[in-house]
C-alpha positions in Angstrom: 53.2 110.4 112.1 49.5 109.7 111.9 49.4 108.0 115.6 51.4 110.5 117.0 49.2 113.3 115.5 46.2 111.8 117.1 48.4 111.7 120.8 49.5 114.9 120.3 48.4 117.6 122.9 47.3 120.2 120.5 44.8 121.7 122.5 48.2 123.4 124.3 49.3 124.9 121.2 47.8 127.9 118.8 46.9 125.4 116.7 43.9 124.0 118.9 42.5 120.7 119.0 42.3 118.8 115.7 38.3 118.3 116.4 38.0 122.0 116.0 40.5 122.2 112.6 38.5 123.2 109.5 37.7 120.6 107.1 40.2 122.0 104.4 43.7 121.5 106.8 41.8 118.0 107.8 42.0 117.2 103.7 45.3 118.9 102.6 46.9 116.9 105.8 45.9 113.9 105.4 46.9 114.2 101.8 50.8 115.1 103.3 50.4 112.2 105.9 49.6 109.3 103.3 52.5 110.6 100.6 55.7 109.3 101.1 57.2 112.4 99.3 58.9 114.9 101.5 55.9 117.1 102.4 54.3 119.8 104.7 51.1 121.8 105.4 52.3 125.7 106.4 48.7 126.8 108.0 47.7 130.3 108.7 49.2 133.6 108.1 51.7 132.4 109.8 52.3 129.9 108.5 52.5 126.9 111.0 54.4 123.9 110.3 52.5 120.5 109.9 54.5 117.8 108.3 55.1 114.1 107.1 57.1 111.1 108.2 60.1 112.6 105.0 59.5 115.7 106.5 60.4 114.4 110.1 63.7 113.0 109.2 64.8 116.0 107.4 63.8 118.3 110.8 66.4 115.9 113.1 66.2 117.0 116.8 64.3 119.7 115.9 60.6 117.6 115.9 58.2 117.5 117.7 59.4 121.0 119.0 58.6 122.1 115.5 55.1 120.6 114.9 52.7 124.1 114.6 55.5 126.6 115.1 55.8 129.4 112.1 58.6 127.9 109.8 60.3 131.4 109.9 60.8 130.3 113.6 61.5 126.4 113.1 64.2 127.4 109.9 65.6 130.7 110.4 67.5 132.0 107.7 67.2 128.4 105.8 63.7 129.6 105.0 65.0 133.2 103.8 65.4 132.0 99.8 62.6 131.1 99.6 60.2 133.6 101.7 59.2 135.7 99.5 57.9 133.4 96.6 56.0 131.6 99.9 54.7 135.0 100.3 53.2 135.4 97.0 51.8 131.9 97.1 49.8 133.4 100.1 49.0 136.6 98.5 48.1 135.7 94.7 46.8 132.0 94.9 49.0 131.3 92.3 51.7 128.2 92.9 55.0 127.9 92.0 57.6 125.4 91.3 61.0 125.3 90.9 64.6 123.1 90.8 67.9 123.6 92.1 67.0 125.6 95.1 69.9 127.0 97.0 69.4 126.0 100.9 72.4 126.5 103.2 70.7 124.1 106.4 72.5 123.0 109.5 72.0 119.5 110.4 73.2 116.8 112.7 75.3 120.0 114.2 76.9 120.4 110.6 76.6 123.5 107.8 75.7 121.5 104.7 74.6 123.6 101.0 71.7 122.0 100.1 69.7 121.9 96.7 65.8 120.9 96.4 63.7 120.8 93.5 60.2 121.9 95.3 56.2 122.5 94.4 53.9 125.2 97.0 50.4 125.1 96.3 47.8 127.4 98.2 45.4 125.8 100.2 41.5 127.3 99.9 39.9 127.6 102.7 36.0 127.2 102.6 35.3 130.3 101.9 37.6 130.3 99.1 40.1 132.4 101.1 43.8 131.1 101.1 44.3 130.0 104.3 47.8 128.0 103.9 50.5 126.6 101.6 51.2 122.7 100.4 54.2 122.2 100.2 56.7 119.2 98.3 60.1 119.0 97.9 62.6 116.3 96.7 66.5 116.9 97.7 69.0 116.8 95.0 72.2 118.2 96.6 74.1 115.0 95.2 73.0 115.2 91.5 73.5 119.4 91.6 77.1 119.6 93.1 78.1 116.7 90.7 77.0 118.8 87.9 78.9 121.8 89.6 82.2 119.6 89.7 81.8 118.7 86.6 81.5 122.0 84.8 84.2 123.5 87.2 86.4 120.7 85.3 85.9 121.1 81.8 86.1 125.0 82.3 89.3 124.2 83.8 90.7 122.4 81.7 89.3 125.0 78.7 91.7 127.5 80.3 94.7 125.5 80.2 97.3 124.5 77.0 96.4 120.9 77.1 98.2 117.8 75.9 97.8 115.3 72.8 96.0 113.1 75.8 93.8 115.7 76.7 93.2 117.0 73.5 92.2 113.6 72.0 90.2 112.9 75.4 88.3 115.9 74.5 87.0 114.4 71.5 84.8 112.2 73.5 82.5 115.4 74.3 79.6 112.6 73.2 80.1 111.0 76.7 79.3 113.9 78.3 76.6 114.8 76.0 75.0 111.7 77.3 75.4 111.9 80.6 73.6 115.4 80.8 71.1 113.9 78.5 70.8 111.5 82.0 70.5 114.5 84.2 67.9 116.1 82.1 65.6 112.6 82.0 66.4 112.6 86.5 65.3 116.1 86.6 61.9 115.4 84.6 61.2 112.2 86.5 61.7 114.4 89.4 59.2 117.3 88.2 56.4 114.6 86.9 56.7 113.2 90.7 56.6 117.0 92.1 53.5 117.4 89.3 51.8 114.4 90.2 52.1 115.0 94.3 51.0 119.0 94.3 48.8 119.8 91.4 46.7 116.9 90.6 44.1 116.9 93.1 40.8 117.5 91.5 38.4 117.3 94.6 38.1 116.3 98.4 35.2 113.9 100.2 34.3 113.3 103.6 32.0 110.2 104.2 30.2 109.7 107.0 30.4 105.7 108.2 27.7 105.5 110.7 25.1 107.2 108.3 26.5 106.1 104.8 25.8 109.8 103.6 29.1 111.1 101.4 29.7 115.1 101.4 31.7 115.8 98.6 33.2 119.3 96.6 32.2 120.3 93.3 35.7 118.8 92.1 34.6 115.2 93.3 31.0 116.0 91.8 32.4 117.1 88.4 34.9 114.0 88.4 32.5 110.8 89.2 29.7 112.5 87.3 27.1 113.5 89.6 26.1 116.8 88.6 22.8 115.5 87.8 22.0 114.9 91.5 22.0 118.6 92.4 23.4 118.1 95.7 26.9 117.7 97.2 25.4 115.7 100.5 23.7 112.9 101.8 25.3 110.9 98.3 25.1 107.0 99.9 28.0 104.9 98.8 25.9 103.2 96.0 25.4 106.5 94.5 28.9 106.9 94.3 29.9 103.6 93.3 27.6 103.5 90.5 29.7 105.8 88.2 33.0 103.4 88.4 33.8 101.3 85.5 32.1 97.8 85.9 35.2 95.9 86.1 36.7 98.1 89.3 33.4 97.9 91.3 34.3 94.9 93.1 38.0 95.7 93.7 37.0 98.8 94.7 34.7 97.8 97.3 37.2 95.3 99.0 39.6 97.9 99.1 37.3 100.4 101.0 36.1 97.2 103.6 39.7 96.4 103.9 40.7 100.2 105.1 37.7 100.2 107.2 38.7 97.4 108.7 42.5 97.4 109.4 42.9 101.5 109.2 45.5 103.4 108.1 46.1 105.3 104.7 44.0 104.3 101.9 44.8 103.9 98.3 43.3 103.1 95.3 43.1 103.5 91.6 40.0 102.7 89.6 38.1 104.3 86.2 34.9 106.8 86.5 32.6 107.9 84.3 31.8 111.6 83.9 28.7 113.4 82.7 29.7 113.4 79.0 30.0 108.9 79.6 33.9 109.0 79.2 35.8 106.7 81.6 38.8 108.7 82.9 41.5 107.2 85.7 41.2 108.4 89.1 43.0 107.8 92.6 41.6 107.8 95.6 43.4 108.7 98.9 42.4 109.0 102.1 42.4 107.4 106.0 39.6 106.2 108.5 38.9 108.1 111.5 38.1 105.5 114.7 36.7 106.6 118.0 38.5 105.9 121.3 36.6 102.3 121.3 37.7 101.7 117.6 34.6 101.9 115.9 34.8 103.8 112.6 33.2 107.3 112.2 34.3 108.9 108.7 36.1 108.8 106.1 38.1 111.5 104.7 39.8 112.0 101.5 40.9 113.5 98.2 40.8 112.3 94.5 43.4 112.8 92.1 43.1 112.9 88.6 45.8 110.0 87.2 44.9 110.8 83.2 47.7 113.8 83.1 49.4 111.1 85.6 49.2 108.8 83.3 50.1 110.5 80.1 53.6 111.8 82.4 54.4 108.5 83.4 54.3 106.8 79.5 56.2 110.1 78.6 59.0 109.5 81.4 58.8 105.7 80.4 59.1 106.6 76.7 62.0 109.0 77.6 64.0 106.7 79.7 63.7 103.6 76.7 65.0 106.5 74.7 67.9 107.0 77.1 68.5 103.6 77.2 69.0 102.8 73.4 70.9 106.2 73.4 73.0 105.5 76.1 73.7 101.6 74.8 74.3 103.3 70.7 76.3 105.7 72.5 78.8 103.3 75.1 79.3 101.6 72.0 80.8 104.3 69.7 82.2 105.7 72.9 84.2 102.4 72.7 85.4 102.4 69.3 86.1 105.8 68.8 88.5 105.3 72.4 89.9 102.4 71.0 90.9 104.5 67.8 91.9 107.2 69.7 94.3 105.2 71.9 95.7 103.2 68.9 96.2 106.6 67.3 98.0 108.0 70.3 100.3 105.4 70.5 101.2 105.3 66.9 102.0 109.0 67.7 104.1 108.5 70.4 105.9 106.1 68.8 106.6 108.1 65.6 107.8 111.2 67.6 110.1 108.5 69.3 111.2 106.9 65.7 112.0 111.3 64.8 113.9 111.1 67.2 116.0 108.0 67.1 116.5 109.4 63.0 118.4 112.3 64.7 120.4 109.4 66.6 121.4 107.7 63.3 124.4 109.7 62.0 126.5 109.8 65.3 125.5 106.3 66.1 126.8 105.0 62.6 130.3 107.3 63.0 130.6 105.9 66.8 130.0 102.0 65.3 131.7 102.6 62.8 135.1 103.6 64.6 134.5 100.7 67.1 134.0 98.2 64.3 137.0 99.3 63.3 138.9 99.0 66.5 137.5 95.4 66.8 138.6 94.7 63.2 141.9 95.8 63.8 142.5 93.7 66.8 141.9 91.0 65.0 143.6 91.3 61.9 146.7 91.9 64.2 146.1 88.5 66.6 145.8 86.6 63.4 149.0 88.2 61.7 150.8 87.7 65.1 149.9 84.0 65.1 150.5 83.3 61.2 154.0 85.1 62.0 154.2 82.8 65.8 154.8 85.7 67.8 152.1 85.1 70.8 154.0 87.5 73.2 152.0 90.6 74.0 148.5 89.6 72.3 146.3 90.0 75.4 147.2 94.1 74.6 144.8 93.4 71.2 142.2 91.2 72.8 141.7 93.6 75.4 141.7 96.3 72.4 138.5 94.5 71.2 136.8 93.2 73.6 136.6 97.2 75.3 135.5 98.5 71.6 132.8 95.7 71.8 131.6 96.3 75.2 130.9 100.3 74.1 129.5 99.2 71.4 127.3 97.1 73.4 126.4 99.3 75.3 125.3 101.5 72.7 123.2 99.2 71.4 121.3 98.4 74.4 120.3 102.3 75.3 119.3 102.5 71.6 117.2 99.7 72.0 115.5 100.6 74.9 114.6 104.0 74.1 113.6 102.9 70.6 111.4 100.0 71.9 107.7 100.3 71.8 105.6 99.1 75.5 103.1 100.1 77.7 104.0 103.1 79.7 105.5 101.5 83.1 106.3 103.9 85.7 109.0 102.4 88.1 110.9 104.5 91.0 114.0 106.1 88.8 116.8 108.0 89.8 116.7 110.9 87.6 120.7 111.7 87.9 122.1 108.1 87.0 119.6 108.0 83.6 121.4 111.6 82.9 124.5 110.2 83.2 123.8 107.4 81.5 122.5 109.8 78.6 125.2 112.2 78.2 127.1 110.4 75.7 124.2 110.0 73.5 122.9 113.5 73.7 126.2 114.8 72.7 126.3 112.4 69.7 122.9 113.8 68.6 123.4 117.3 69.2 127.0 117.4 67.3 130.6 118.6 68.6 129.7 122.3 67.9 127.6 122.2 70.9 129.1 121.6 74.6 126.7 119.4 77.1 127.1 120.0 80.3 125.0 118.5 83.5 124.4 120.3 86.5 122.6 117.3 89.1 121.9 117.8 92.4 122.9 115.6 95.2 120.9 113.8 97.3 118.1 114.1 94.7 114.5 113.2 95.3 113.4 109.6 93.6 110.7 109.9 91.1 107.5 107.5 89.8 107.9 107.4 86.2 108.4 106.1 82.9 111.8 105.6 82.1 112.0 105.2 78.6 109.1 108.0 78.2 111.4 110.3 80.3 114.5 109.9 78.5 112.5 110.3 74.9 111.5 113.6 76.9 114.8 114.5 77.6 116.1 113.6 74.3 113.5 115.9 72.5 114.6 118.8 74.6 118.4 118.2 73.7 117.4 117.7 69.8 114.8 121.4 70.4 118.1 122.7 71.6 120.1 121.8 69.1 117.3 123.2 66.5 117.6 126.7 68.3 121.7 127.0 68.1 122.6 126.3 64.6 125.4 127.7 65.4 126.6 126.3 68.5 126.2 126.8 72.0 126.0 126.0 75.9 123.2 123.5 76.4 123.3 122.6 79.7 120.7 119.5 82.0 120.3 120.8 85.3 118.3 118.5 88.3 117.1 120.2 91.6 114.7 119.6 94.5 111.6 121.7 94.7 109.0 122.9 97.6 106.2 123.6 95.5 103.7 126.6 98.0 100.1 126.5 97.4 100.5 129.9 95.3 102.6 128.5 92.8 100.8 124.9 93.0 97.8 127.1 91.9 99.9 128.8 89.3 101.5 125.6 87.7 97.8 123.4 88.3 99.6 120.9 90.8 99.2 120.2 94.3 101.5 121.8 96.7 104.2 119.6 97.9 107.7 117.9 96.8 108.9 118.2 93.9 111.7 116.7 91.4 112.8 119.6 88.6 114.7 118.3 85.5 115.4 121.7 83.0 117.1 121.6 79.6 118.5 125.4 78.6 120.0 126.4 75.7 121.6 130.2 75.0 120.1 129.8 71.4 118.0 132.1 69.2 115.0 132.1 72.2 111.3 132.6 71.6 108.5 135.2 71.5 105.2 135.1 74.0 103.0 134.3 71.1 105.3 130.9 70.5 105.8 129.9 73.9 101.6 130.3 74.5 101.3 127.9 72.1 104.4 125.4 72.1 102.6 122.8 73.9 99.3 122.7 71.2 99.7 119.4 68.9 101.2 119.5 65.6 102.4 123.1 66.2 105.9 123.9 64.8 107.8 126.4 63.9 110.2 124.1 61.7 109.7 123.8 58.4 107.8 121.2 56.5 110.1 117.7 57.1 111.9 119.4 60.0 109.4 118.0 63.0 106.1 116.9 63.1 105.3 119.1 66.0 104.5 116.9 68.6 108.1 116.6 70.5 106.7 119.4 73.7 103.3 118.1 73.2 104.6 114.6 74.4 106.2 115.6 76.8 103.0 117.8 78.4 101.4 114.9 78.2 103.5 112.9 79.9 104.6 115.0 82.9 100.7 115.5 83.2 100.4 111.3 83.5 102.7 111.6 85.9 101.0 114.1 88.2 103.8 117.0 87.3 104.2 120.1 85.2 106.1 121.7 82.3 107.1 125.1 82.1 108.9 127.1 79.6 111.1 130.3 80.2 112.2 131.9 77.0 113.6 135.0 76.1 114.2 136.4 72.2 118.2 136.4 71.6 119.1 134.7 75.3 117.4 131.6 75.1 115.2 128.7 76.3 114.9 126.7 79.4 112.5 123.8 79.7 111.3 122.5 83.0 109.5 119.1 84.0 108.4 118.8 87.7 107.9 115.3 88.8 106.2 114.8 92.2 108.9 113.1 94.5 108.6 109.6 95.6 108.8 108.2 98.9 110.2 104.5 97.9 113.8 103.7 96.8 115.2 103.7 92.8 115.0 100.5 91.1 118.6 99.3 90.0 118.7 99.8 86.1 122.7 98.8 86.0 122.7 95.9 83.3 126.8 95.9 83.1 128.3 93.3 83.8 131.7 92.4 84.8 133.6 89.0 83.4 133.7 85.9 85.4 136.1 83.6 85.9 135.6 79.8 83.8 135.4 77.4 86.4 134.8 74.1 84.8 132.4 71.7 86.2 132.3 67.3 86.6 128.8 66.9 86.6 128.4 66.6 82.9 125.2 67.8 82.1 123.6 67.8 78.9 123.0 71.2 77.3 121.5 72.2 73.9 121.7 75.2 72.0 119.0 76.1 69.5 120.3 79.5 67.2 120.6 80.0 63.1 123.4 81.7 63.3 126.7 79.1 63.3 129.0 81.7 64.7 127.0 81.8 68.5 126.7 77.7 68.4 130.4 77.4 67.7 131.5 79.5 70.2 128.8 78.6 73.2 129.7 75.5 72.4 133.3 75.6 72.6 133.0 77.2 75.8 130.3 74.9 76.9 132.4 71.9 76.7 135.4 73.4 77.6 133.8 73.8 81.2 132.6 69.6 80.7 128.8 69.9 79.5 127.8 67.9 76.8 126.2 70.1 73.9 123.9 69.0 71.3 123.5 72.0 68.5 120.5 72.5 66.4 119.8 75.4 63.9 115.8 76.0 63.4 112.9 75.4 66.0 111.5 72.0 63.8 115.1 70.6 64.5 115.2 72.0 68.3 112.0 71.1 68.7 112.2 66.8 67.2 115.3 66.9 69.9 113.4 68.3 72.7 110.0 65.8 72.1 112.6 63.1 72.1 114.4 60.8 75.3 117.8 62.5 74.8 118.8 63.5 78.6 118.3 67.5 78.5 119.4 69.6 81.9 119.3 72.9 80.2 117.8 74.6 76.7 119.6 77.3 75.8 117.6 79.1 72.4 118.0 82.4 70.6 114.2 84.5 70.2 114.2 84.7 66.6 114.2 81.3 64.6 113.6 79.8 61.6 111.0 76.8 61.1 107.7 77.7 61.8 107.8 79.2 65.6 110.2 81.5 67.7 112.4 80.5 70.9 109.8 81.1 73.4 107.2 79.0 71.5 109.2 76.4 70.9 110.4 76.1 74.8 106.4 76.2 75.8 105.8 72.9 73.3 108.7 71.4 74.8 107.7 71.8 78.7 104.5 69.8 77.4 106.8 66.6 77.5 109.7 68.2 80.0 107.5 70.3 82.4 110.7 71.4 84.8 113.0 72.1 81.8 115.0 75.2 82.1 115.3 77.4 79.1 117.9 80.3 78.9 117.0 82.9 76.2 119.3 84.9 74.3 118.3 87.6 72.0 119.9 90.4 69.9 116.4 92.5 71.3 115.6 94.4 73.9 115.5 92.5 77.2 111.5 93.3 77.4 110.8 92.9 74.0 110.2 89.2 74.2 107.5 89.5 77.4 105.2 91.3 75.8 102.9 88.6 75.8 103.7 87.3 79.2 106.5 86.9 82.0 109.0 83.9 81.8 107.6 81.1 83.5 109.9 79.6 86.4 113.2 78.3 85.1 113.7 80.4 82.8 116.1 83.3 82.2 116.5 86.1 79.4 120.5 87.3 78.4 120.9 90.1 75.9 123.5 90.0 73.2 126.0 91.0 73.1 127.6 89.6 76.5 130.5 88.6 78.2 131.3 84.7 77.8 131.6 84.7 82.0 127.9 85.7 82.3 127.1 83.5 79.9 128.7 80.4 82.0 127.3 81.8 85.4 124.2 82.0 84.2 124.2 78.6 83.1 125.4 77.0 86.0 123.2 78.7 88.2 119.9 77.5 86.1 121.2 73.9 86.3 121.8 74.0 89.9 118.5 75.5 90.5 
């Protein structure tokens, strides 16, 4: 900006040719010219706008149109905030400074809100009249509407019933302690640069190069010492110099030959001693003026007192060391009290999911044990009929038990999965089949006095979710329920698709758009405002002690929330409740959950592989290998890992290891088949467990060739399975 000042036609403007400026614009602008702050001179009453490279930038297509028109003219009503404190800069002498200025300012063609954090100082003329306004700003729009998202959040979120997550993420109000405790240090920083820019110059000098005579301001006299002379002219350089600190005479010197001799702004920092002999820290700043032929003519500037500097920057250096241990004590608790926090959570969840798998208990043991007692009868009967050698008709009994042991199979397996504990997975589901596949257990849990009934929709939306987390949701809702008809009811599982407007988006804290509704209603007992208000609040009940830990809704907030849905309670005293969970729709297809299995046919085979089965329990070996051989493998049986695992390390041929999870003799299953691929890298391992299928990955997926069956199964999934890992 300094070059194109000089080429500037001011003589066609008000403001005149620069030769003709007074000697108080000359200083204050230079001073703007040299910073590389965001600053402007506004000259005159009315106030005429002279400005900086920062200032430039910020202007766009508006410079040089805007260099010495009134800023009311180059800023409209951008400059209307702030007028009137401008104003009484002008009128009262007295400066101002302020943070978090409100600016609405078009530019690049666009309405932006802006925020600055600015300084105006008045400029004296020399006759000590105001004749302008210093002006320096520094633009934090970013750091202000950050704050202003932030606090919209968390007073948001205080106006809402929040979940366990939430309410244990609120607990980590230290975080955000800490991060204000940031802002603040940013917003000082900023005001020690603002102080430092606008009010620390103590007095102005003008040196003449072809004479060597220095006129200087009281300021500058007062500063280097020179009272004693009596006169603020004709001071030659030595005069000057004389009063800096020994050991900055010679750098000082170099630095004034070298801005002599390459121009441009000048620089410098250096000690002086004042009348009373005390050394203070001064900077000097300033540029050399050249005639057309470039020989040098004077030398303009200001000084700046750096002790308050000085003292700012060890105090915002103190403060941000302060930060920084504060900030590295504070990520660290921040981390173990999270840690704590999740571990606590998750021990939750999974206790409100053991309550409720207690409810399951007492109709799971009637259902087992009638189906136990189907299987037992079967067999009492086949082995009656053989003893008595009457064979005729006893496919009727195996059939009888085999069809008791499949339900109870099946049984076990929903159990299972519900009552296993993982990390939340959420996989497309189809919300209707896992209601289906539910409605037997919820009307074991809720009891015969109550009558289940399922209203689904067809061509339901697909969902994102946690399956296990949404049928422990449902679950809790058929057990609350329950609670609410003592004695007996309608409860009813209803499954609908949903437009969701912006209006009731706004009302239920979602966006707008497709939604999947799942509602539980009951014609029980109902409840007043004052519960409802305050169902969703952990640990709220209104069971008695033993009856419910209060968590059940909670949960289940919490999860729709994870999910990016909503729950919503309708509840009237004497008619009843209805619960509903919206679930945003997904666009991709339902993952196939169907683990039933149909029987096989035995088709033998003439390879004769060798296959070896590794399980404590001699039942299971005697029958897989009965069947085994039957279909020509060769089997070789062993009853703890140590055994398996001598067999395995050995040269015995092995196509296939087939190994139950749970073993005796120092390591499990999948351990033992991980030493054993040491020695027989492409063996193929079939796991069986009594588990749930996932249990056994929780430290990692099965490697290739290798396969997972869940007891109980049929014998023909057994033997397809194992042919198709040894053809593999």
């Amino acid at each position: 900006m300094g070059e194109f000042f000089r080429s500037y036609a001011w003589d066609q403007t008000p403001m005149g040719a620069p030769e003709a400026w007074p000697q108080s614009l000359r200083t204050s602008l230079g001073f703007v010219l040299n910073s590389t702050l965001l600053g402007a001179v506004l000259w005159g009453p009315e106030l005429r706008l002279l400005y900086n490279d920062a200032y430039r930038i910020m202007l766009g297509d508006r410079h040089p149109w805007a260099l010495g028109r009134p800023v009311t003219e180059v800023w409209g009503e951008t400059y209307a905030p702030i007028a009137d404190a401008f104003a009484e800069v002008m009128t009262s002498g007295k400066g101002f400074g302020s943070n978090e200025i409100l600016l609405p300012m078009t530019r690049s063609g666009v309405r932006q809100t802006t925020y600055w954090n600015a300084t105006a100082s008045p400029v004296f003329g020399e006759d000590s009249s105001i004749v302008g306004i210093l002006n320096v700003a520094i633009e934090t729009s970013d750091q202000v509407i950050a704050n202003h998202t932030r606090d919209a959040r968390h007073k948001l979120l205080s106006r809402k019933n929040i979940s366990l997550a939430e309410a244990i993420d609120s607990r980590t109000l230290e975080r955000d302690k800490a991060i204000e405790a940031k802002l603040v240090a940013a917003r000082d920083a900023e005001r020690v640069q603002l102080a430092l820019a606008a009010g620390a110059i103590v007095g102005t000098w003008s040196w003449d190069l072809t004479q060597d005579c220095f006129t200087i301001d009281e300021g500058f006299s007062e500063s280097f010492g020179l009272e004693s002379l009596n006169r603020l002219d004709d001071i030659p350089l030595a005069g000057i110099i004389s009063n800096v600190h020994p050991s900055d005479q010679e750098g000082l010197a170099n630095a004034i030959r070298d801005a002599i001799c390459r121009g441009g702004p000048y620089a410098h920092q250096y000690r002086v001693r004042r009348q009373d002999g005390d050394y203070h820290w001064v900077e000097a700043n300033g540029r050399v003026e050249h005639a057309h032929d470039g020989t040098p003519l004077r030398f303009p500037g200001v000084i700046l007192d750096l002790d308050e500097k000085r003292e700012l920057l060890a105090q915002r250096d103190q403060a941000i060391e302060e930060l920084r241990n504060l900030n590295a004590a504070l990520e660290h608790r921040i981390e173990e009290r999270t840690r704590e926090l999740m571990q606590s959570e998750e021990a939750l969840r999974q206790s409100q999911k053991m309550e409720a798998v207690g409810h399951l208990t007492g109709g799971l043991a009637h259902d087992f044990n009638n189906l136990l007692a189907g299987i037992s009868g079967a067999l009492d009967l086949i082995s009656m009929r053989v003893e008595q050698g009457r064979t005729e008709n006893l496919a009727k009994y195996v059939s009888t038990a085999q069809d008791a042991a499949d339900r109870a199979a099946a049984l076990t397996h929903r159990l299972l999965a519900f009552a296993r504990r993982q990390t939340l997975l959420p996989v497309a589901t189809d919300v209707n089949r896992l209601i289906g596949d539910m409605l037997d257990m919820i009307q074991r849990t809720v009891g015969p006095g109550i009558r289940v009934e399922s209203m689904r929709a067809a061509d339901l939306w697909t969902v994102l979710v946690d399956r296990s987390q949404l049928e422990n949701s449902l679950l809790n809702l058929c057990i609350n329920a329950r609670d609410a008809m003592p004695d007996g009811g309608l409860l009813t599982v209803e499954t609908c698709n949903r437009r969701v407007d912006r209006d009731v988006g706004k009302e239920l804290s979602i966006p707008e758009g497709q939604y999947l509704s799942m509602s539980v209603s009951d014609n029980g007992t109902g409840m007043p405002p004052e519960v409802v208000a305050r169902a969703f609040d952990p640990f709220f009940t209104t069971k008695p002690i033993g009856a419910g830990t209060g968590l059940g809704l909670s949960m289940i907030y919490g999860f729709a929330k994870q999910s990016g849905g909503h729950v919503r309670i309708y509840s009237e005293i004497g008619e009843g409740t209805s619960v509903c969970i919206y679930l945003p729709r997904y666009s991709g297809s339902a993952m196939d959950n169907d683990h039933s299995t149909e029987p096989l046919r035995l088709v033998p085979t003439d390879a004769g592989e060798t296959v070896m089965i590794v399980d404590d329990e001699p039942t299971i070996r005697m029958l897989f290998s009965d069947v085994l051989e039957d279909m020509g493998y060769h089997v070789i049986q062993a009853a703890d890992s140590l055994t398996g695992l001598s067999i395995l390390q050995s040269d015995i041929r092995l196509d296939l290891l087939i190994s139950d999870v749970g073993l005796p003799g120092g390591m499990n299953g999948r351990q033992m088949a991980e030493a054993a691929r040491v020695s027989r890298p492409s063996l193929k391992v079939l796991f069986v467990t009594g588990f749930a299928e996932n249990a056994m990955l929780n430290e990692g997926h099965l490697g290739p060739g290798m396969s997972v069956l869940t007891k109980p199964f049929n014998i023909g999934v057994l033997t397809e399975r194992v042919k198709e890992l040894i053809s593999r």
